[in-house]
C-alpha positions as a Markdown table, in Angstrom:
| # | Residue | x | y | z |
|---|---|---|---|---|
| 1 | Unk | -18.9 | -42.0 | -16.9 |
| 2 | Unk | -20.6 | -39.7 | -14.6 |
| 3 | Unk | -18.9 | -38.2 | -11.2 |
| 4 | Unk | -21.7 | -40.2 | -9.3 |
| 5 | Unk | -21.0 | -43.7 | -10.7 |
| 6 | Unk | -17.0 | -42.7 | -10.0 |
| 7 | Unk | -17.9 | -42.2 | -5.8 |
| 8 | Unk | -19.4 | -45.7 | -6.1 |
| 9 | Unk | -17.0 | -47.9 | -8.1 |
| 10 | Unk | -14.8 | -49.7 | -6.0 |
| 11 | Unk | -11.4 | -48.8 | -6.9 |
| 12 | Unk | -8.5 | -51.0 | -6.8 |
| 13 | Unk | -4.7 | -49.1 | -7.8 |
| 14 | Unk | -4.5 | -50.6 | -11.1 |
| 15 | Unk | -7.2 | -48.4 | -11.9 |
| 16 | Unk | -6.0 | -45.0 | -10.7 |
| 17 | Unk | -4.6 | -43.9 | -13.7 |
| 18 | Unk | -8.1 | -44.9 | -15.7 |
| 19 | Unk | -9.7 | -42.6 | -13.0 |
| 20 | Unk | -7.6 | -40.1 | -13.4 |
| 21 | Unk | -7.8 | -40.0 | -17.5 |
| 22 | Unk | -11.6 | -39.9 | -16.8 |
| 23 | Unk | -11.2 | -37.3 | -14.3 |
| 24 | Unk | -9.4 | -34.8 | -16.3 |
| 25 | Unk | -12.1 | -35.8 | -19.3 |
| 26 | Unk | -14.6 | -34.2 | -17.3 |
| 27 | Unk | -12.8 | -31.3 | -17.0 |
| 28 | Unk | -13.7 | -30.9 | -13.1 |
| 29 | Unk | -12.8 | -27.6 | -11.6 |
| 30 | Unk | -13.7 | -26.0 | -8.4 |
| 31 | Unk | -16.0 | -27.4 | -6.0 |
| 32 | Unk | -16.0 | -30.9 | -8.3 |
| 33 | Unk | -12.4 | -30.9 | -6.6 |
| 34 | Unk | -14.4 | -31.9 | -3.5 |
| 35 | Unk | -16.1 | -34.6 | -5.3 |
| 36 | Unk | -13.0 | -36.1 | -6.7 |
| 37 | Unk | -11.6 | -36.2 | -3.1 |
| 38 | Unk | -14.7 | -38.0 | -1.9 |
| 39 | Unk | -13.9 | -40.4 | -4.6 |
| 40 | Unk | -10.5 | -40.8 | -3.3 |
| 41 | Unk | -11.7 | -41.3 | -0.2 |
| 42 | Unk | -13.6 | -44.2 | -1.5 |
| 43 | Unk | -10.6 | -45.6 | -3.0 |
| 44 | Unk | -8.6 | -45.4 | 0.0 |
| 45 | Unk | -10.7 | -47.6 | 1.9 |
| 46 | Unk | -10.7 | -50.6 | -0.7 |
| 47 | Unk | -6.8 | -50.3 | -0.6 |
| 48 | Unk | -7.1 | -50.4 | 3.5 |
| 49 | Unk | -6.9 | -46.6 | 4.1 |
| 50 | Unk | -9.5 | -44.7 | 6.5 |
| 51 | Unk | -12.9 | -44.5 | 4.9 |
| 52 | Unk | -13.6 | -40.8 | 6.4 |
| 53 | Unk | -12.1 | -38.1 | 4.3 |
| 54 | Unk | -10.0 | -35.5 | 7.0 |
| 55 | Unk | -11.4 | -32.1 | 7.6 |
| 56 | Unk | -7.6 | -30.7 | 6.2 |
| 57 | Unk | -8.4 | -32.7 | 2.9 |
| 58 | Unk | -11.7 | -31.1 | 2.5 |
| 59 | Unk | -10.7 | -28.0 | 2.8 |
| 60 | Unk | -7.8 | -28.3 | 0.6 |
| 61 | Unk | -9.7 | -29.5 | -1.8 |
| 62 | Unk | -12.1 | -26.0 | -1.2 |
| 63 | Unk | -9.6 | -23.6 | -1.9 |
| 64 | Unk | -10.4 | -22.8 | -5.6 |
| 65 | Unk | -13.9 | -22.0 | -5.1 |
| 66 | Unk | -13.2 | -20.0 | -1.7 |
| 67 | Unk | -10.5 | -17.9 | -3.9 |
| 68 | Unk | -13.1 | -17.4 | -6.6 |
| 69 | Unk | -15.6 | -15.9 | -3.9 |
| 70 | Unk | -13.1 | -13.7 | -2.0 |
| 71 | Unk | -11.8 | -12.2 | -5.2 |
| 72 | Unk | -15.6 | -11.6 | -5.9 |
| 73 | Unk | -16.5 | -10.4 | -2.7 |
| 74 | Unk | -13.9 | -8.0 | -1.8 |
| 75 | Unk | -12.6 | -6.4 | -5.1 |
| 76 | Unk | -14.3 | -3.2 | -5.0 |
| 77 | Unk | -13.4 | -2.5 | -0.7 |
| 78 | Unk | -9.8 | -3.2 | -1.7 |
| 79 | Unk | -10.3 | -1.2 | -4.5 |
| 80 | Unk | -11.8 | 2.2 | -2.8 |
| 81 | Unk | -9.0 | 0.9 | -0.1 |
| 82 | Unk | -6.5 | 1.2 | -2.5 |
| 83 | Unk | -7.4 | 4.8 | -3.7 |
| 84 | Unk | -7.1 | 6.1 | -0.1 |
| 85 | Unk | -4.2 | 4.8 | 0.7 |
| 86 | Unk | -2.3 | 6.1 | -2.5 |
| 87 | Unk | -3.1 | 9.7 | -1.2 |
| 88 | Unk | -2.0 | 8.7 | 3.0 |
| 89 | Unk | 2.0 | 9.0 | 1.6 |
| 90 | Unk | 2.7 | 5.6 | 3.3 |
| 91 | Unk | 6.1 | 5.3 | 3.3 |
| 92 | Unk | 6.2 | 1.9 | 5.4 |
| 93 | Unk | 4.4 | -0.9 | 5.4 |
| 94 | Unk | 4.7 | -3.3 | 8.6 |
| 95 | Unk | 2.8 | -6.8 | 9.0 |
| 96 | Unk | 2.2 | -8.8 | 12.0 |
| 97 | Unk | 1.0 | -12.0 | 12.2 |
| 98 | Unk | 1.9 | -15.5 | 14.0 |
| 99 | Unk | 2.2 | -19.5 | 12.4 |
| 100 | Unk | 0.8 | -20.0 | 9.1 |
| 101 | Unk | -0.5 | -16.2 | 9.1 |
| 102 | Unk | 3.1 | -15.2 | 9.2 |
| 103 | Unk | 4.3 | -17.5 | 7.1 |
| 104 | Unk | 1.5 | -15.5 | 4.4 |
| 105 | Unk | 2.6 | -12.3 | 5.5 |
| 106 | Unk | 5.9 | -13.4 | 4.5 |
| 107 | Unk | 5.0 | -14.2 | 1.0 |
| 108 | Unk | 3.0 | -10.7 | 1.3 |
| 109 | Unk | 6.4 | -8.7 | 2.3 |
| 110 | Unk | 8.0 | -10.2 | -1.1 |
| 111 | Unk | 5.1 | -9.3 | -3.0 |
| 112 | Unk | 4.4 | -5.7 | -1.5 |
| 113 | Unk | 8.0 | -4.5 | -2.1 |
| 114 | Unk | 8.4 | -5.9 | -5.7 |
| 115 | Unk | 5.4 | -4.3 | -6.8 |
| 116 | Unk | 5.0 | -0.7 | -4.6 |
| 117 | Unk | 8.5 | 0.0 | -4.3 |
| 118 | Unk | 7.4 | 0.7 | -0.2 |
| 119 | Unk | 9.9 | -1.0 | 2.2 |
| 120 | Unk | 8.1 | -4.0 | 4.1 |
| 121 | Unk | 8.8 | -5.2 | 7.3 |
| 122 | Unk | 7.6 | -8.0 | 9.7 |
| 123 | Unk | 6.9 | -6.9 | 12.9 |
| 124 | Unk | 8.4 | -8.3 | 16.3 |
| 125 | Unk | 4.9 | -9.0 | 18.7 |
| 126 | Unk | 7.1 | -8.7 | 21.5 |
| 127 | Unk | 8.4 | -5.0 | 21.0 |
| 128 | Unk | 4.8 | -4.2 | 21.5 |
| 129 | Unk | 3.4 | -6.6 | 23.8 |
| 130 | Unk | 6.5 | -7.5 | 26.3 |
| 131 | Unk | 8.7 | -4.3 | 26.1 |
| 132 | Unk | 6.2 | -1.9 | 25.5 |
| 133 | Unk | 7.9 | -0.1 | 22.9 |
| 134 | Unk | 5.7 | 3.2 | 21.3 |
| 135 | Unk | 7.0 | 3.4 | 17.5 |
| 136 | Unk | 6.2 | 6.2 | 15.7 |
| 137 | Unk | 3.9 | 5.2 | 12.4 |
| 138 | Unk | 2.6 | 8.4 | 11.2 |
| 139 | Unk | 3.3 | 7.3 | 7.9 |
| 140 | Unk | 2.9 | 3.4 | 7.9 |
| 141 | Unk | 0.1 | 1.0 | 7.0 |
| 142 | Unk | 0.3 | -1.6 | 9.4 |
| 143 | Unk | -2.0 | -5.0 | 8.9 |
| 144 | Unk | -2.5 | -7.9 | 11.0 |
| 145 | Unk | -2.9 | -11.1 | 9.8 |
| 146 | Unk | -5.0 | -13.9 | 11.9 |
| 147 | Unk | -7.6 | -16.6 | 10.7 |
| 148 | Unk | -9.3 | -16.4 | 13.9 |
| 149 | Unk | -8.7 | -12.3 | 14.4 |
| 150 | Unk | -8.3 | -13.6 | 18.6 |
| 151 | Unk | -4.7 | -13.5 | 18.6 |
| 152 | Unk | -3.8 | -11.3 | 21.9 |
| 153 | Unk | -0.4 | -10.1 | 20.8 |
| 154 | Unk | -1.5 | -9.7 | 16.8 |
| 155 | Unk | -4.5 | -7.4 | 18.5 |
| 156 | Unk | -2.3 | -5.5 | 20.8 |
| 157 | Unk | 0.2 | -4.6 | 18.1 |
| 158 | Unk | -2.4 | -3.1 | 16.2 |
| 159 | Unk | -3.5 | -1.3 | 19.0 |
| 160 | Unk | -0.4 | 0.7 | 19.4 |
| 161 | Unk | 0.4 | 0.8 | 16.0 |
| 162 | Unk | -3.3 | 2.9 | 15.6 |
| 163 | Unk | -1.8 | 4.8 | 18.7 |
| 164 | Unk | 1.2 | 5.4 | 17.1 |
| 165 | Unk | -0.1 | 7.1 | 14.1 |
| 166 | Unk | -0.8 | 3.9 | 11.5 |
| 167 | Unk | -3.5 | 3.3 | 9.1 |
| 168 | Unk | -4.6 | 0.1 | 10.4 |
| 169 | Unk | -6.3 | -3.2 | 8.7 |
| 170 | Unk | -6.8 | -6.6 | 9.7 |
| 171 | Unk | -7.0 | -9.7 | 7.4 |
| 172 | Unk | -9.2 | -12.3 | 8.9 |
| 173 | Unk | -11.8 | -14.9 | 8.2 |
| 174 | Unk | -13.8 | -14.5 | 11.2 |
| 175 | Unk | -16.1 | -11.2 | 10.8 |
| 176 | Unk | -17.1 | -10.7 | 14.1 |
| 177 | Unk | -13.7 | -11.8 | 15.4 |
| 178 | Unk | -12.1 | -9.0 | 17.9 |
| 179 | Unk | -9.9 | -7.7 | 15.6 |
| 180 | Unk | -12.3 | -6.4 | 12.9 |
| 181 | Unk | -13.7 | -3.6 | 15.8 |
| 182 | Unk | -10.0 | -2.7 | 16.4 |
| 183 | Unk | -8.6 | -1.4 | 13.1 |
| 184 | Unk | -9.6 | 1.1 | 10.4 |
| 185 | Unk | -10.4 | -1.5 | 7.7 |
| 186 | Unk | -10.8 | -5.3 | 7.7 |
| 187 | Unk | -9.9 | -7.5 | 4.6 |
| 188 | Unk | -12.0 | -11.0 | 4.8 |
| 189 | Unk | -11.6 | -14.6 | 3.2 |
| 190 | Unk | -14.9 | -16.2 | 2.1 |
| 191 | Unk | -13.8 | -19.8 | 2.6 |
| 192 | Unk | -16.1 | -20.3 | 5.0 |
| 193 | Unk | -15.2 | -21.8 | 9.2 |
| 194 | Unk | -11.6 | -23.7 | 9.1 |
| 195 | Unk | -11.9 | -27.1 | 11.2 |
| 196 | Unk | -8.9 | -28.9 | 11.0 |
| 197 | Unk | -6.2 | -27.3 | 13.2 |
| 198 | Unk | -3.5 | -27.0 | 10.1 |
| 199 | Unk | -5.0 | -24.5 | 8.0 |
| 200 | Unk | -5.3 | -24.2 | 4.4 |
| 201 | Unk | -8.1 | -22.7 | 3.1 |
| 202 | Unk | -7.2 | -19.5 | 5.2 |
| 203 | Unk | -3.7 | -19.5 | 4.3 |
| 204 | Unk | -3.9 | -19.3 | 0.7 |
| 205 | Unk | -7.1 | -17.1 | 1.3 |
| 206 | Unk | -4.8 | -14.6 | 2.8 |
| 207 | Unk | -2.4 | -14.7 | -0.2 |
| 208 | Unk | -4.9 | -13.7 | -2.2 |
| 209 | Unk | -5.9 | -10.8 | -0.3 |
| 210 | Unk | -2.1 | -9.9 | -0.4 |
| 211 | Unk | -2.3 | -10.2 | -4.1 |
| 212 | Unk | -5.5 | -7.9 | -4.3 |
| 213 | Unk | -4.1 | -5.3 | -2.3 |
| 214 | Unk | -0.6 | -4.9 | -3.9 |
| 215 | Unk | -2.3 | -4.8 | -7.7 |
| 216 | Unk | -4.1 | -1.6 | -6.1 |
| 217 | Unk | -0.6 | -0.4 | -4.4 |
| 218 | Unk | 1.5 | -1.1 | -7.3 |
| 219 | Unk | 4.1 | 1.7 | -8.9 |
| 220 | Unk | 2.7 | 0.3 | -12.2 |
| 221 | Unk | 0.1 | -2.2 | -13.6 |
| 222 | Unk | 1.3 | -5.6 | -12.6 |
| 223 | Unk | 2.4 | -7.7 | -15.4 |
| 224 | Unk | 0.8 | -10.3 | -14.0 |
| 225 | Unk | -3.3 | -11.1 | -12.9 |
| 226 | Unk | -4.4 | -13.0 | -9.8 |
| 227 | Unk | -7.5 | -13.1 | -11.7 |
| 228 | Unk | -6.3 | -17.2 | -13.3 |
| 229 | Unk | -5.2 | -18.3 | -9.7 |
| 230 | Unk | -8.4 | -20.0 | -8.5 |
| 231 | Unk | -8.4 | -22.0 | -12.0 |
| 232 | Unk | -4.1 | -22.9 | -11.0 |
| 233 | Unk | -5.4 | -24.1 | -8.1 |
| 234 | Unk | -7.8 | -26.3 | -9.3 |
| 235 | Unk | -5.5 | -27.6 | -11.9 |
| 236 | Unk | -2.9 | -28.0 | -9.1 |
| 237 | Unk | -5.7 | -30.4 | -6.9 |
| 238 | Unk | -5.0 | -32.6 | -9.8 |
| 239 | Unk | -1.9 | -33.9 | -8.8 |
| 240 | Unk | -3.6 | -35.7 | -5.4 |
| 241 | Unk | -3.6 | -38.8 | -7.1 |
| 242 | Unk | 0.3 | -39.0 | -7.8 |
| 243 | Unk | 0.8 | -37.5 | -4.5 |
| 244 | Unk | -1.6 | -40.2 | -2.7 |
| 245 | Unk | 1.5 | -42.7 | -4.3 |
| 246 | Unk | 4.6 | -40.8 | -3.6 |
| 247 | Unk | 3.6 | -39.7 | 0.2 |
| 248 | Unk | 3.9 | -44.2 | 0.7 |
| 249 | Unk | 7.8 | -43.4 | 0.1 |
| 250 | Unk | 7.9 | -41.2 | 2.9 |
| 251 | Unk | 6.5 | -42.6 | 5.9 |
| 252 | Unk | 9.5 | -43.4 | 7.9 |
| 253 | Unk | 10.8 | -40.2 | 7.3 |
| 254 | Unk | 11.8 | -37.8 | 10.4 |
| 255 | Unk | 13.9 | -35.3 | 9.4 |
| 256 | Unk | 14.1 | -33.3 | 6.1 |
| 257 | Unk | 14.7 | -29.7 | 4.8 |
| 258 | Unk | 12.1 | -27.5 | 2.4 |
| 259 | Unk | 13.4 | -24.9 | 0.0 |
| 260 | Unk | 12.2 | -22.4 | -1.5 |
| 261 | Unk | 13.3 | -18.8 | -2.6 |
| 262 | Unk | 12.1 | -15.3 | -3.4 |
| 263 | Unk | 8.3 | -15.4 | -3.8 |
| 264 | Unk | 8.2 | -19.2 | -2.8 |
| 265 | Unk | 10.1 | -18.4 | 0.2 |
| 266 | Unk | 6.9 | -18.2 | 2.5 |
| 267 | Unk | 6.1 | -21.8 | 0.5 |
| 268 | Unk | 9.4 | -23.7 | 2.5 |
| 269 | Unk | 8.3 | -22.0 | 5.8 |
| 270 | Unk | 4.6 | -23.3 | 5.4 |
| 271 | Unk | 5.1 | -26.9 | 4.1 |
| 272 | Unk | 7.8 | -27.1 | 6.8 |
| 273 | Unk | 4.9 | -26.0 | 9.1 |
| 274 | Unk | 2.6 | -28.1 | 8.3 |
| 275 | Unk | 5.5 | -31.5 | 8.3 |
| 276 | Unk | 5.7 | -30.5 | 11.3 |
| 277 | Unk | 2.3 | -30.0 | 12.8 |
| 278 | Unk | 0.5 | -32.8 | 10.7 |
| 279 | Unk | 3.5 | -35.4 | 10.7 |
| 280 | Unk | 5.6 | -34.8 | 13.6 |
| 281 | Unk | 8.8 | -34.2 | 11.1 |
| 282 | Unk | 11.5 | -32.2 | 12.1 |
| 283 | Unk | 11.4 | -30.2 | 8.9 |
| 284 | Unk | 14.0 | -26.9 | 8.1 |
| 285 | Unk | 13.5 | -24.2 | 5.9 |
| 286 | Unk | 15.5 | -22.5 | 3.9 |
| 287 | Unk | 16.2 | -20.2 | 0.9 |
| 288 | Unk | 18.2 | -21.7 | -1.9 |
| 289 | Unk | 20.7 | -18.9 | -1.0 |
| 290 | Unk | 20.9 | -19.5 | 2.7 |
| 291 | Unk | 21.3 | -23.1 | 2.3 |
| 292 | Unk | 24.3 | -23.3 | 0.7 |
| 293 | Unk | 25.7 | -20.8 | 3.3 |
| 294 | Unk | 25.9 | -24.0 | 5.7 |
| 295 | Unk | 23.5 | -25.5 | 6.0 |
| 296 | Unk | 24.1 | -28.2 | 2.7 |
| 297 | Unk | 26.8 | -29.4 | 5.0 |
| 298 | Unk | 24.2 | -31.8 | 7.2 |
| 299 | Unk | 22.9 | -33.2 | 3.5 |
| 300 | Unk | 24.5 | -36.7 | 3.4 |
| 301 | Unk | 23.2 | -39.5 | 1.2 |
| 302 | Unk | 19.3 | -40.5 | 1.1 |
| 303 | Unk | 18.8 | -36.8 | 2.7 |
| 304 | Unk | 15.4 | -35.9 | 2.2 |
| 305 | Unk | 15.0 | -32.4 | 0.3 |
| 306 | Unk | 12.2 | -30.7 | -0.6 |
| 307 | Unk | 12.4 | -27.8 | -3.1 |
| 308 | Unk | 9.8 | -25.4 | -4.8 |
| 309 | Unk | 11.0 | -24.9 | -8.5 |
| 310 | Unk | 8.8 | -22.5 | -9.9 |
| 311 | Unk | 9.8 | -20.6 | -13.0 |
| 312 | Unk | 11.4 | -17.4 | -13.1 |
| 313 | Unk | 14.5 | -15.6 | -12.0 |
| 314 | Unk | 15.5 | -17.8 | -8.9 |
| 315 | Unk | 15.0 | -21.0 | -11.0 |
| 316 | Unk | 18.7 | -21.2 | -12.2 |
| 317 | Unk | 19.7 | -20.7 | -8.2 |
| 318 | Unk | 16.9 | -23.8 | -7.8 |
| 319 | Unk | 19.0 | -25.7 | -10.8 |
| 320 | Unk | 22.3 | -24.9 | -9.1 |
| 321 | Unk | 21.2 | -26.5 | -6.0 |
| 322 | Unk | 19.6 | -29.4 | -7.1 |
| 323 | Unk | 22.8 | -30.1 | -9.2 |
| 324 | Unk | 24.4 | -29.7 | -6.0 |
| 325 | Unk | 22.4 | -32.0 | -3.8 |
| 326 | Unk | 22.4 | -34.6 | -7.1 |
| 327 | Unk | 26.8 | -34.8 | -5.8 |
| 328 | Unk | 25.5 | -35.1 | -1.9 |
| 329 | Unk | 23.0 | -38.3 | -3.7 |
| 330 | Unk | 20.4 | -36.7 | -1.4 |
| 331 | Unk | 16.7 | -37.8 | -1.8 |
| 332 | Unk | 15.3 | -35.0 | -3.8 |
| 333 | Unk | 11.7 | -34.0 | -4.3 |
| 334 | Unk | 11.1 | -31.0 | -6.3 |
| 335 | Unk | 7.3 | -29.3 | -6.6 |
| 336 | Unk | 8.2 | -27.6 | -10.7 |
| 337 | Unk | 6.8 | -27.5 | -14.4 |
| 338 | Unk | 10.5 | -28.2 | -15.7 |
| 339 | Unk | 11.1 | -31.2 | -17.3 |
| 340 | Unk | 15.0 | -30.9 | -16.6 |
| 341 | Unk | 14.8 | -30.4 | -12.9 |
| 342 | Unk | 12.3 | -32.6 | -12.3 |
| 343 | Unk | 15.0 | -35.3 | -14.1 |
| 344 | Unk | 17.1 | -34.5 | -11.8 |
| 345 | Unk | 15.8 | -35.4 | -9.3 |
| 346 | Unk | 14.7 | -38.3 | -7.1 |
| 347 | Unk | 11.6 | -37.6 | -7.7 |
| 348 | Unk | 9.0 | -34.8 | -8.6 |
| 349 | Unk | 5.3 | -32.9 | -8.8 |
| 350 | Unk | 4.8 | -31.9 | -12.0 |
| 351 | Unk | 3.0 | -28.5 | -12.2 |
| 352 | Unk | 1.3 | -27.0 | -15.4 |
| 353 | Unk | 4.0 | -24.8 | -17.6 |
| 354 | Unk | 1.7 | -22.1 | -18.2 |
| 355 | Unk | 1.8 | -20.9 | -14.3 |
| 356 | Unk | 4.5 | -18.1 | -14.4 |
| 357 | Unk | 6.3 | -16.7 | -11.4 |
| 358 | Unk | 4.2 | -14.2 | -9.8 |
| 359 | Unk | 0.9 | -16.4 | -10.2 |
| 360 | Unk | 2.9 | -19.4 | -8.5 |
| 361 | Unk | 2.9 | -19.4 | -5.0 |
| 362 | Unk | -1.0 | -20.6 | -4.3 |
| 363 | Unk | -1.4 | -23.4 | -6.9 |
| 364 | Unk | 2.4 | -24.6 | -5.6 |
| 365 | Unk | 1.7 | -24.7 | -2.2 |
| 366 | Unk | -1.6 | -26.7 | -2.9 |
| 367 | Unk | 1.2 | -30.2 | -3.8 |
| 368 | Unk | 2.4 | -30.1 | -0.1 |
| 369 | Unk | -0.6 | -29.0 | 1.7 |
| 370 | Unk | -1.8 | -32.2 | -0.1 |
| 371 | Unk | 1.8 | -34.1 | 0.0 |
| 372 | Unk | 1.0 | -33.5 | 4.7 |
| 373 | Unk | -2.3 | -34.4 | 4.8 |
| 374 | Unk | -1.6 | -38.1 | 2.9 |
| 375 | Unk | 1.8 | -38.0 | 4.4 |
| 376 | Unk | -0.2 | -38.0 | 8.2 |
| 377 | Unk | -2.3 | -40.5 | 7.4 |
| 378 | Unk | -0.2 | -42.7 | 5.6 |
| 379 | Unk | 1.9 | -42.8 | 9.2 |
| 380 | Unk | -1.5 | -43.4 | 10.8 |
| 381 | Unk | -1.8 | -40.0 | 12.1 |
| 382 | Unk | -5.1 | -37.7 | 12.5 |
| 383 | Unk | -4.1 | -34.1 | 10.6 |
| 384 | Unk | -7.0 | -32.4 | 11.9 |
| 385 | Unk | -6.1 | -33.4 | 15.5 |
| 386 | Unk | -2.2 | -32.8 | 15.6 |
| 387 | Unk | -0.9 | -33.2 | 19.7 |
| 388 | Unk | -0.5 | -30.5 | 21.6 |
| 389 | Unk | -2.2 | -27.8 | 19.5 |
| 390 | Unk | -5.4 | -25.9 | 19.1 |
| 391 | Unk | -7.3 | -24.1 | 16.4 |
| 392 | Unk | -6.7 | -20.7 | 18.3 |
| 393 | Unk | -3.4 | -20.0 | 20.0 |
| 394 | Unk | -2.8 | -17.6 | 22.6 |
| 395 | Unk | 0.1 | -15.6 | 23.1 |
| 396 | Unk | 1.8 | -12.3 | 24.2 |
C-alpha cells in the first residue's frame, strides 16, 4: 500500500490502527512524517474534524528533517567554536532568552553544567535593560537565544554583556535577524521560516544547537551522541495517532499541572507554555521535587497531571510521585518508555525504551507539542492564531 493511496482512502476510526500497522511497515522517517500528517488530516475530516492541516502541525511534523540539516550544517562552526572557547578560560556561562527560547535555554543550563563543569546562569533582561546594571564578564560566554533574533531586551543584554567583557553568540533562525550583526558568533537552525505563533520547529532546533555546543565544551567525551536524536524524533511523530484519541478526553479541561525534572525540567515549562498559549489552560509547572514541597496539596480527585518520565536518575523521584498522586486518585498522564509507570497511571504515551536520558528531551517533548496542537482543535480552537499574541514579541 503506497503512502499516496493512504492520503486518498477515506478513513473511518476503525481503521486507524490498520493505518498505523501499515505506517510503521513502511518504515516512514523524516519528511514522510509530513505525509503521514497529511494523511491524518484526511482522516480528520471524514470523522468531522477541520480538513486543513494547522501550520503548528506541519511544523511539528518537520522537526526530524530540520534537526538532521542543522546538525549537518553547523557542525564544523560549532566545532572551530568550540576550540576557541576552550582556550578564552570561561569561567561563566550566562543565557538570555524570553518564552519558548527560555524555556530551551533552560534545558541548555542543565545540560551545559552536567557536561563542562562551568556554572550556568539565566540571566534577568531587566538588570540590563530597566536598571541599567554594567556586570563585569571578562570571563563569561554569554548567548542569547531568539527565533526571530528582534527581541529588544534579548539584543540589549548582549550589548552590554559584549561591553562588559563577554564572548558573545546568538542562537537564532532568522540570519539576517538584528542580532546576528550584534554578537561575535551566531549559531543558526535550518528548519526553515516558523508560521504558526507556538513554536516548535525552533524550539527543539535550539536544543540541538545546545547539544552541539556542550559535546565541544565538555570536561570529557559525552557518554551520550545527539547524533540518533533526529531518528527519536521521528520515531516519537509516531505516537500522533494515539495522541489524536487521548487529546478527545481532554477537552473540557482548564486547569492542570506538568512535571518534569532535571533534564526534562525545561519539557514541564514548555508543554505548560504551549497549554497555555494553544488551549487557553491554566497549566503549572513544576519539578517532581518542588511539587511535593506544596504544591501536591491543590491535587484533589480527577486532578489532571502531566508528568515526563524519561529514564534515568530522576525516574524513581518520577515513580515516587506518581505513587503519590495514584493516593490523591488524580487523573494522570505520563509521557515514559516504562511499562510500570505507565500502569500506573490513568493513562500514558508510550515512548521507545532505547531513548536514554541525555538523548530524551527532543523526542519527549515532540508527544505534547503534538498532545496541544490536537488538544486546540479538538476544543475548536486555531493553534496557529492563539488571542492576544504575535509571532514576534516586544519587550524591555
Amino acid at each position: 500500500m503506497s503512502v499516496l493511496l493512504l492520503l486518498r482512502l477515506r478513513i473511518s476510526n476503525e481503521y486507524l490502527t490498520e493505518i498505523q500497522t501499515e505506517y510503521n511497515r513502511l518504515g516512514l522517517r523524516y519528511l514522510d512524517n509530513l505525509l503521514f500528517a497529511l494523511f491524518l488530516c484526511v482522516w480528520t475530516e471524514d470523522c468531522g474534524g477541520t480538513s486543513s492541516l494547522s501550520l503548528m502541525l506541519q511544523e511539528i511534523a518537520e522537526q526530524p528533517a530540520a534537526l538532521a540539516r542543522t546538525i549537518e550544517a553547523e557542525r564544523q562552526k560549532i566545532s572551530r567554536l568550540g576550540n576557541f572557547l576552550q582556550s578564552r578560560d570561561i569561567d561563566l556561562i550566562v543565557l538570555v532568552a524570553r518564552g519558548s527560547s527560555d524555556n530551551a535555554a533552560l534545558f541548555g543550563r542543565y545540560l551545559l553544567e552536567i557536561t563542562t563543569g562551568i556554572p550556568v546562569s539565566l540571566s534577568a533582561p531587566s538588570v540590563h535593560t530597566l536598571y541599567g546594571a554594567k556586570l563585569n564578564l571578562k570571563h563569561a560566554l554569554v548567548i542569547g537565544v531568539s527565533q526571530s533574533g528582534e527581541g529588544e531586551d534579548i539584543n540589549q543584554v548582549l550589548d552590554n554583556a559584549r561591553a562588559g567583557g563577554a564572548y558573545t553568540v546568538g542562537i537564532t533562525n532568522e540570519p539576517s535577524s538584528s542580532m546576528v550583526g550584534r554578537v561575535d558568533e551566531t549559531l543558526l537552525m535550518h528548519g526553515g521560516r516558523e508560521h504558526s505563533v507556538a513554536a516548535t520547529k525552533t524550539f527543539t532546533g535550539q536544543m540541538m544547537l545546545f547539544y552541539m555546543l556542550a559535546t565541544e565544551l565538555a570536561q570529557s567525551t559525552p557518554a551520550w551522541s545527539y547524533e540518533a536524536i533526529p531518528e527519536f524524533a521521528s520515531r516519537a511523530l509516531e505516537q500522533q495517532p494515539a495522541i489524536l484519541e487521548l487529546v478527545q478526553r481532554y477537552v473540557f479541561m482548564e486547569n492542570c499541572v506538568v512535571v518534569g525534572r532535571g533534564l526534562a525540567y525545561a519539557n514541564a515549562y514548555e508543554l505548560a507554555l504551549k497549554l497555555m498559549e494553544t488551549c487557553y489552560v491554566v497549566a503549572e509547572r513544576f519539578s517532581s521535587a518542588d511539587f511535593l514541597h506544596g504544591p501536591v496539596a491543590m491535587v484533589e480527585r480527577h486532578f489532571p497531571v502531566i508528568l515526563f518520565g524519561p529514564p534515568g536518575v530522576m525516574f524513581s523521584g518520577v515513580q515516587g510521585l506518581i505513587s503519590r498522586l495514584c493516593e490523591l486518585r488524580a487523573d494522570t498522564l505520563v509521557i515514559t518508555s516504562d511499562l510500570e509507570a505507565a500502569r500506573n497511571c490513568s493513562r500514558a504515551i508510550m515512548m521507545p525504551k532505547e531513548i536514554d536520558e541525555f538523548c530524551a528531551p527532543i523526542p519527549y517533548i515532540i508527544p505534547g507539542q503534538l498532545f496541544a496542537a490536537l488538544l486546540a482543535e479538538a476544543k475548536g480552537l486555531d493553534p496557529d492564531q492563539p488571542r492576544s499574541l504575535s509571532k514576534v514579541t516586544r519587550t524591555l
